[in-house]
N, C-alpha and C positions, 0 to 999 in steps of 0.2 A: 403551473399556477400555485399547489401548494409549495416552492421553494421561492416563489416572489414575495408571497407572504411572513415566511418564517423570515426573509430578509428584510422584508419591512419592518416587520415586529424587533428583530434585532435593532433595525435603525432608530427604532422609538424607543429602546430600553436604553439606549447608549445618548440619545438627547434627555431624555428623563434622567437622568442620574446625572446630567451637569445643569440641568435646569433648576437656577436655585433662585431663591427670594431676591437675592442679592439681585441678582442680575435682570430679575423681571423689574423690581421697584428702581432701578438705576435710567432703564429703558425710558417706563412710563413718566420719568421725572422730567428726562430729555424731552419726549414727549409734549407733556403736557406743557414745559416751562416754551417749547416754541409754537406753542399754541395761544397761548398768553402774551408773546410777543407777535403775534398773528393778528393780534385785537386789540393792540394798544391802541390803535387811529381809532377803534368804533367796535365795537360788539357786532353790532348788527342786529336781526332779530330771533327769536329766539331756536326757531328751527335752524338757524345756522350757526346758531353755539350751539346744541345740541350735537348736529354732524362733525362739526369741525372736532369737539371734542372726544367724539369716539372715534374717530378718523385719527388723531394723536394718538390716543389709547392703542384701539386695535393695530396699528401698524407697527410700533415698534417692539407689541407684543411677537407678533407674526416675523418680524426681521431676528429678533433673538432666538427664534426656533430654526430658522431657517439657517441662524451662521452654524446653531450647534450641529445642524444636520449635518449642512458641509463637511464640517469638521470631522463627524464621524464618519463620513463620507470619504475625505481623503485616508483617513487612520484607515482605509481597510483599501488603499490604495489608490483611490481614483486621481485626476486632472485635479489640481488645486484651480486652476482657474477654472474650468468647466463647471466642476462642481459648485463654487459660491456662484457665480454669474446663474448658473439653473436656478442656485438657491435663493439670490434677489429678484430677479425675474420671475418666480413662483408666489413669493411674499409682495411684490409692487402690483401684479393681475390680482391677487386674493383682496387686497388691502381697498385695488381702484374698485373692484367688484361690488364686496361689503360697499361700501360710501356709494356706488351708486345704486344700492337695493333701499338701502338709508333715507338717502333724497326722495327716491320715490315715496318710502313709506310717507316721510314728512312734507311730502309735496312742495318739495324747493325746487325753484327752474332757474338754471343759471343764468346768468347775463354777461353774455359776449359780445361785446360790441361786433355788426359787422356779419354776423350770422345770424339771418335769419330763417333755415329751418330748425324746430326744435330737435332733430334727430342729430345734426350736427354741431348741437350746444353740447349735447348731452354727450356726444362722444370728443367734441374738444376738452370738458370738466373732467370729463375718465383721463383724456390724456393727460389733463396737467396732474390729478393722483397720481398716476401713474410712474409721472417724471418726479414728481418730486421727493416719492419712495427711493426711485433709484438713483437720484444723487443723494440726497441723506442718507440713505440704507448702507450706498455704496461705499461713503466714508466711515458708515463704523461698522461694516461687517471690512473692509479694509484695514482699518485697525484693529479689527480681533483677531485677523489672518496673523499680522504682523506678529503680534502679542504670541501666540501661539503658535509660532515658529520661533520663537526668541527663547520664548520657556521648552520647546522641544531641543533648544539644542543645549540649552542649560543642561536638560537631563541626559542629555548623551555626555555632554561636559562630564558631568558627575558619575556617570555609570562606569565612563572611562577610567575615570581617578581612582572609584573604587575598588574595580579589576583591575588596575596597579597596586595599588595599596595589596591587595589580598595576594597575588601574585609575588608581593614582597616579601609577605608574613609567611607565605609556604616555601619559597626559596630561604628564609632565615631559618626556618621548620626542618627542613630538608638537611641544609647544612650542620644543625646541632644534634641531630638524627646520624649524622653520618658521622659526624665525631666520635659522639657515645659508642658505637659502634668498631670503631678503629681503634679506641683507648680504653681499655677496660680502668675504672679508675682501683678496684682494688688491685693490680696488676701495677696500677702507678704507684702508688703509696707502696707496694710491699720493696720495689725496684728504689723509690726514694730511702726506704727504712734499712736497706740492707748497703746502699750506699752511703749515709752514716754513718752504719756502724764501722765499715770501711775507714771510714775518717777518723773513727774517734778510735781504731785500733793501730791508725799512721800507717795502712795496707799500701803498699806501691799501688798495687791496682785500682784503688779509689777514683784514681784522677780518669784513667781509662774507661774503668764502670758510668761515671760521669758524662764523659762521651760519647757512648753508644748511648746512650738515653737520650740524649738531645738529639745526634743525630736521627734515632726509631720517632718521637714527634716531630721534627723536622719535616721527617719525609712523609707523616701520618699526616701531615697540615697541609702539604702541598698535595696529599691525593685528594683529601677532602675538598681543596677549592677546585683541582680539575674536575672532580665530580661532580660538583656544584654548577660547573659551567654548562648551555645547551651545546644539546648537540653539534660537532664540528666547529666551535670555539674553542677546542681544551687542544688541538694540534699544533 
């Protein structure tokens, strides 16, 4: 019991921290703007713009909580489809719930042609809340799925380039490391300086001195890149 709990708790810390303004006032806009195309033929009376209105409100409040859960939901591994499908199906029951506790309060009785006990008005109205959360809910918690799987692979995209990138900078690292190492530069300079003075005294040897010095970095340059190679590439 108490580890169902600290994992709930987890799941609300991790919906809380992407529940933002943004995404609540974008919701309710949707909302409210197809609630207003709901009423273009007629208002109605007033208890019914009442409901209708918090029935837009609350639902797409409850769908934005519901994708973020998901979402946290898969992040710690679960069914990407199990999980949103639980998550609309939890938010379309809350949503038809609310609106018919609503009704009651407001004393609105539906009218369905065709049925005439009120017990099954009342659960035909539940149904059509119900359906119409889960096609509308269903297209935009399907497009947040999308969305966030496009930007999750963007960041593997990047995380990859990165770990290359850095992977380069330590293999360049590595190799200038092993240079310094192989070539002492004061060791070159005194071998250049004495080879000189070889020239400027017309030494036969100069030209000899000459050639073993090229050959010793020659052969310093080709240890450093087989060094540089992984493992079982330098054979």
């Amino acid at each position: 019991m108490r580890r169902s709990l600290t994992q709930a708790a987890g799941l609300w810390r991790g919906v809380r921290r992407e529940l933002t303004w943004r995404r609540v006032l974008t919701a309710e806009v949707l909302g409210l703007s197809l609630n207003v195309l709901r009423y273009l033929d007629g208002w109605g009376t007033t208890q019914h713009v009442v409901a209708r209105t918090c029935f837009t409100t609350v639902a797409p409040l409850l769908l934005v909580i519901a994708a973020l859960l998901a979402a946290e939901v898969v992040r710690r591994g679960a069914a990407p489809l199990r999980a949103y499908a639980v998550a609309l199906s939890g938010a379309a029951c809350i949503s038809a719930g609310l609106q018919f506790l609503l009704r009651q309060a407001l004393g609105i009785h539906p009218m369905t042609g065709g049925i005439s006990s009120a017990a099954l008005q009342e659960w035909a109205w539940i149904g059509s809340d119900f359906q119409t959360v889960i096609l509308l809910g269903g297209i935009g918690l399907l497009a947040f799925y999308n969305r966030r799987s496009v930007e999750r692979i963007l960041q593997n995209v990047r995380a990859v380039e990165l770990k290359r990138v850095r992977l380069e900078d330590e293999l360049l690292e590595s190799r200038l490391a092993t240079a310094q190492a192989q070539v002492d530069p004061r060791t070159l300079f005194e071998s250049l300086a004495r080879i000189r003075n070889l020239y400027a005294c017309a030494a036969p040897e100069a030209d000899r001195a000459l050639e073993e010095l090229i050959q010793t970095l020659r052969s310093r340059r080709v240890a450093t890149g087989a060094a540089a190679l992984p493992a079982g590439l330098g054979s």
